[in-house]
C-alpha positions as CSV (number, residue, x, y, z in Angstrom):
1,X,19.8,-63.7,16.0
2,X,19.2,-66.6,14.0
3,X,22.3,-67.8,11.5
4,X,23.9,-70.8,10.5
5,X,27.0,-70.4,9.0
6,X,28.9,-67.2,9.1
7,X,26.4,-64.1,7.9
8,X,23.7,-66.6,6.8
9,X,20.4,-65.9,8.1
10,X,17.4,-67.8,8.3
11,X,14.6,-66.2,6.6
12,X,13.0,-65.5,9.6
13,X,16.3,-63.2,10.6
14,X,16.5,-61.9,6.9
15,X,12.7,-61.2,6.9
16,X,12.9,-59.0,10.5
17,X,16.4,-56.7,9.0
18,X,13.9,-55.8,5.7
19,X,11.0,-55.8,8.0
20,X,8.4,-57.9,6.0
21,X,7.1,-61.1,7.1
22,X,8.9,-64.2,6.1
23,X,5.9,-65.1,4.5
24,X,5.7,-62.3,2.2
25,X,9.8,-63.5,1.1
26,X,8.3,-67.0,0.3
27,X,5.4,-65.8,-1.9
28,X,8.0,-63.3,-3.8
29,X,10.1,-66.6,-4.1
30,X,7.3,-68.7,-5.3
31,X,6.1,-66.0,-8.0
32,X,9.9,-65.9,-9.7
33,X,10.0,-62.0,-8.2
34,X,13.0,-62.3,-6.1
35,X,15.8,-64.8,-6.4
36,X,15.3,-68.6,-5.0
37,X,17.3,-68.6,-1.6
38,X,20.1,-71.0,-1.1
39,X,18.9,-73.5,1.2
40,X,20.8,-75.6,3.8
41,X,19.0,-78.8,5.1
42,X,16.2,-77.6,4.1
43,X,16.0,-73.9,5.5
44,X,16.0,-70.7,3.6
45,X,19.0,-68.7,4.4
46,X,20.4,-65.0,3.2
47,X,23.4,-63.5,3.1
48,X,24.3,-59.7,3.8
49,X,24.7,-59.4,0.4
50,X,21.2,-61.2,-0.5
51,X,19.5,-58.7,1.9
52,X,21.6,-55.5,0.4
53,X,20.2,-57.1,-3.2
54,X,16.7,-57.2,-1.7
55,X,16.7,-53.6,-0.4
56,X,17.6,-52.5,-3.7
57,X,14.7,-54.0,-5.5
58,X,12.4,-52.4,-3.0
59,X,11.8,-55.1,-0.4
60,X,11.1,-53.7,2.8
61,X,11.2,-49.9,1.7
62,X,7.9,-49.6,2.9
63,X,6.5,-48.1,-0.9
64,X,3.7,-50.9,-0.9
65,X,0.4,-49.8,-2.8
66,X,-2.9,-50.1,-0.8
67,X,-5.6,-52.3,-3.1
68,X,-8.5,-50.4,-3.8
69,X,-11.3,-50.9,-1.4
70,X,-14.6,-52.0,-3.6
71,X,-17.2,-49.2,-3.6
72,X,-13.7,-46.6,-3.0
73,X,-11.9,-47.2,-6.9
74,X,-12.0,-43.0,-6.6
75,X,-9.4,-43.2,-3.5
């Protein structure tokens, strides 16, 4: 498990628990759709509490919508 201070994980750790890619939690950051993460030299980090927030907006509850395949828009 990777944290740094108390229940602070990095986004790598946070990313794994909500199963998404800590990618996919940087490009939410970058658009403004979820909360910036506090950082510590540098590093993303997450609380329990940041995760519990992030579940309840619908990261990592698997509902993600497929994009339409061109030549399948009927699908």
């Amino acid at each position: 498990m990777e944290t740094i201070e108390g229940d602070a994980l990095r986004i790598s750790e946070a990313a794994r628990q909500l199963g998404v890619s800590a990618q996919y939690l940087r490009l939410l950051e970058g658009q403004g759709r979820i909360p910036a993460a506090r950082r510590v030299f540098g590093c993303r980090i997450f609380s329990a509490e940041d995760i519990a927030h992030l579940r309840a907006m619908g990261i990592g509850s698997g509902k993600r919508v497929k994009p339409v395949e061109e030549g399948n828009a009927d699908a």
